[in-house]
N, C-alpha and C positions, 0 to 999 in steps of 0.2 A: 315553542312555536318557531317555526323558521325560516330563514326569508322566501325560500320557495313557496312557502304557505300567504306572504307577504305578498306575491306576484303571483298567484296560481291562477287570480282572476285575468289575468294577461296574457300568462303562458301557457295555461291548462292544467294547472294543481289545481285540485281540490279542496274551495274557500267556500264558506255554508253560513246563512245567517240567522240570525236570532234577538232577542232581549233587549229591544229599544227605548227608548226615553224620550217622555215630550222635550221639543226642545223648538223653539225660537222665531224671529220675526225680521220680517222686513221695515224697519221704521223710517222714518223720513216721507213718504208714500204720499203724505196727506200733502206735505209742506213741496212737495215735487207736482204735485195737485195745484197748489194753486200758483204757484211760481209757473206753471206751465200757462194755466188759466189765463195772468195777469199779461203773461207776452204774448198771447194769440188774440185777445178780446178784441182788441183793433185790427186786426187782419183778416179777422172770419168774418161770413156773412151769416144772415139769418137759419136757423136750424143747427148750429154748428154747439156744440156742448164739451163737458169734459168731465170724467168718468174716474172716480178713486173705489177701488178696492183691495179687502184686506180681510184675510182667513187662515186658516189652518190647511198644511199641505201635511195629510197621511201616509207616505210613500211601501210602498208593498212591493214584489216580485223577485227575481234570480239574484241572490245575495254575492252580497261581495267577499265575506269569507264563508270557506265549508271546512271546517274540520270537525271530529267527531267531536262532539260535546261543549263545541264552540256555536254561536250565532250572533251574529252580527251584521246591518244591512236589510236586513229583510223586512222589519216593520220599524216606524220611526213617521212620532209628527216633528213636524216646526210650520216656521210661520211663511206666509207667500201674502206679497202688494203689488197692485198693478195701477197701474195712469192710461188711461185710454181718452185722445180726445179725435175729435169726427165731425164729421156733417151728414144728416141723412134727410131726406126726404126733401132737397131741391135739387135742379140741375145741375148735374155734371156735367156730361157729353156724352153726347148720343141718350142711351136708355139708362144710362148711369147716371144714380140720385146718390150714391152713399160713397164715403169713403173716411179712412179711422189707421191711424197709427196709434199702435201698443205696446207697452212695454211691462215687462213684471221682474220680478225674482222672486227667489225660494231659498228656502235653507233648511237640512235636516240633520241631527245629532245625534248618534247612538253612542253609548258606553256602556262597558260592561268588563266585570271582575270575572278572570277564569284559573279556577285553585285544579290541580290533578295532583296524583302524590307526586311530582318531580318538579313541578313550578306552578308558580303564582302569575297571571297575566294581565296586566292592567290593558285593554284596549277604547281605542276613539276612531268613529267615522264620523267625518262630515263629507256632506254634499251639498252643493252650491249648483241651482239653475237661472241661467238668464234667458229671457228670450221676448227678441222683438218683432213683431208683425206688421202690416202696412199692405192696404185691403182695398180693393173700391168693390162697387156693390151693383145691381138693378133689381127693380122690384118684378117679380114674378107675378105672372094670371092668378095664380093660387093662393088662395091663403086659408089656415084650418078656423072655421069656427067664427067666422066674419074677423079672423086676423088677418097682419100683412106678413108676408115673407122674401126674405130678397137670398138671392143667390151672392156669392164674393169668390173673389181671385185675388189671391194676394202674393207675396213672397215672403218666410219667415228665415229668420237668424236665430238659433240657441247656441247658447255656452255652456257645459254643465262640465266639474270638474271636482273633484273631492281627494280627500286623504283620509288614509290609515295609520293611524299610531301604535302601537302597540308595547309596552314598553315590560319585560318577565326579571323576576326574580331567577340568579343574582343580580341581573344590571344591565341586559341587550335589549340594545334599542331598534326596534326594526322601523321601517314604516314604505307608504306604499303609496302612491300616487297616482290618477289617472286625469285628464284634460281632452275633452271630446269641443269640437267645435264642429257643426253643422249649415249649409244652408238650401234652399230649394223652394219650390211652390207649395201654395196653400190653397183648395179649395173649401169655401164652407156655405153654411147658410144662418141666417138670422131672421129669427120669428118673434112675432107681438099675438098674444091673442087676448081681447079686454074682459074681465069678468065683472066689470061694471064700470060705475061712475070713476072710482079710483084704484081698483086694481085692477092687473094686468100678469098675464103668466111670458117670461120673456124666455128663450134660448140663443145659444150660439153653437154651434159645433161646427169643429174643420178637421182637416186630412192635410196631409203634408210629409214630401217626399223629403228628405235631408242629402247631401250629398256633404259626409264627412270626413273628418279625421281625427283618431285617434291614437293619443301618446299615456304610456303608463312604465311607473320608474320605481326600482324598491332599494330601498338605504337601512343598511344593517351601522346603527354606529355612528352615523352620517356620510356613511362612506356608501358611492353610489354601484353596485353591483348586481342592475340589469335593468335595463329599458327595450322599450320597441313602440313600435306604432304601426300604424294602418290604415287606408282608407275605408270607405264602406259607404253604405246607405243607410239611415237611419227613418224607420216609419213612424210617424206618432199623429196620436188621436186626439182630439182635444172637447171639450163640451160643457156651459154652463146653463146653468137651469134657476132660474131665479122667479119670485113671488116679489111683483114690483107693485107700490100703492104712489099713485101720482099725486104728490102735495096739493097742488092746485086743480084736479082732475084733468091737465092736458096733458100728453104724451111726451110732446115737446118742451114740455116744463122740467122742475127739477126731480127728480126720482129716487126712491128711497124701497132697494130692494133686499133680500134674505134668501140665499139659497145655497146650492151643490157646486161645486167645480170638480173636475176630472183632468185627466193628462195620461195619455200611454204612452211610452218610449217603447218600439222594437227593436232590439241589440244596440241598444245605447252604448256599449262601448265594442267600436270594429273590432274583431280581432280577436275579442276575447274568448275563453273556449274555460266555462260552459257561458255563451253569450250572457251579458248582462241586459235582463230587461226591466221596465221601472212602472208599474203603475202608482199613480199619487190622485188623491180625493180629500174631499173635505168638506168642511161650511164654509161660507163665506158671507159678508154684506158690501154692498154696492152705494155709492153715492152718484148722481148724474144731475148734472145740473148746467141751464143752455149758456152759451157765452155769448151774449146781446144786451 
C-alpha cells in the first residue's frame, strides 16, 4: 500500500471501500441532558422542553480508500447522541411560535486485515461528526391528517474529520487525514400528526447549504509528505421519523419516542477527486420532556 493510495482520496488516486465493523457511541448525552435541563429551567417560559437522543449511525457512500481488493469506508455503524432543547407553540415574534438549538455527534470505525502475496495490511478508519443547529419556526395553515406543521430557518455549523491508519508488513506506517469544517443556512420543516389518546407520528427534515473548507494530509513513518485543502460547498439532507406515545397523553408533556434518523452529505470533502459523499441511517429513541 502507498502513500499515494494514503491521499488518493485528496489528490485523485484511487481509494475504494469495503468490510466495516460495528463500532461505537456518543456517551455522556444523557448527563449533557440534564445539566442542560438544570441551567435553563429558570430561564424558560412555559412550552419550553429538552430533548436526549441516542442511536446507531450506519454510514454508506464514496469510500475513502479504492484499491483492488481493498475496502474500507464504505459501510460502517457506530453510535450518534443528540440534546436539543426549544420552545414551541407560544410567542415569539411576529408569527413565530418555535425555536430549538441542537447539537449531536457521531462516530464511526472500520478495520480491516488485507493479506496479497507481497504484504500483510493492517488498516483503521475513523470518522468523527459534529454539528450544531439553531432554528426558530411558524406554524403553517396546513397540517396532514388534523396535524400541526411548522416551517423553520435556521443556520447549521458541522465538523467532520477522520483518519486513516494503515500500518503493512515489514513495518511502514502510513496514514491519512482529512478535517472538513462547514457553515450556511438551514431550511426545514416539522410535523405532529396524533393517532390517538397517546400516540403521535412526529418528523423533522431540513436542507442546508455548507459553505466550507477542507484540509487532508498523509504521513508515511510520521513523517508528513503531502497536504492540501480547498474550499467548496457542501449540500446535506437531513430527516427524522419517529413513533412518539405521550406519557400523560399531552403533547406538551414528556415524550417517549422510536424511530429512523437520516443524514446526506454532498462532497463532504472539497477537493477531493473521486468526491467523497456520506450517507448515514439508523434507529434511534428520543426522550422529551417540558422544562416547567
Amino acid at each position: 500500500m502507498s502513500t499515494a493510495s494514503c491521499s488518493g482520496s485528496w489528490s485523485g488516486g484511487k481509494m475504494r471501500a469495503s468490510f466495516a465493523t460495528f463500532m461505537t457511541t456518543a456517551i455522556g448525552t444523557a448527563a449533557i441532558g440534564v445539566a442542560v435541563a438544570a441551567f435553563t429551567t429558570g430561564a424558560l417560559a412555559q412550552n419550553a422542553y429538552v430533548a436526549v437522543e441516542g442511536g446507531l449511525s450506519c454510514i454508506t457512500g464514496k469510500a475513502i480508500i479504492d484499491e483492488p481488493g481493498m475496502k474500507l469506508g464504505d459501510n460502517g455503524c457506530g453510535g450518534r447522541g443528540s440534546i436539543e432543547v426549544g420552545r414551541t407553540g407560544a410567542p415569539l415574534f411576529g408569527i413565530l411560535d418555535h425555536w430549538a438549538l441542537r447539537g449531536r455527534l457521531s462516530e464511526t470505525k472500520d478495520k480491516l486485515t488485507y493479506v496479497d502475496p507481497a504484504t500483510t495490511v493492517d488498516a483503521t478508519l475513523r470518522e468523527r461528526r459534529t454539528v450544531l443547529d439553531a432554528e426558530v419556526g411558524a406554524r403553517t395553515p396546513f397540517g396532514l391528517f388534523g396535524g400541526v406543521s411548522r416551517m423553520t430557518l435556521g443556520l447549521r455549523y458541522a465538523a467532520w474529520n477522520g483518519d486513516m491508519s494503515a500500518t503493512s508488513v515489514p513495518g511502514t506506517s502510513e496514514k491519512f487525514t482529512f478535517d472538513t469544517t462547514g457553515f450556511g443556512p438551514r431550511i426545514g420543516m416539522r410535523s405532529s400528526i396524533p393517532l390517538g389518546t397517546h400516540l403521535m407520528y412526529e418528523s423533522t427534515m431540513g436542507a442546508s447549504a455548507l459553505f466550507s473548507r477542507g484540509t487532508g494530509k498523509s504521513f508515511v513513518n510520521g513523517v508528513l509528505v503531502d497536504s492540501g485543502s480547498e474550499n467548496g460547498t457542501v449540500f446535506s439532507i437531513d430527516s427524522l421519523s419517529l413513533l412518539s406515545y405521550k406519557l400523560n397523553g399531552a403533547e406538551t408533556g414528556s415524550v417517549l419516542s422510536v424511530g429512523i434518523a437520516s443524514d446526506y452529505y454532498f462532497n463532504q470533502v472539497p477537493g477531493s477527486d473521486p468526491r467523497v459523499s456520506r450517507y448515514s441511517v439508523g434507529p434511534v429513541a428520543r426522550f422529551r420532556m417540558p422544562l416547567q
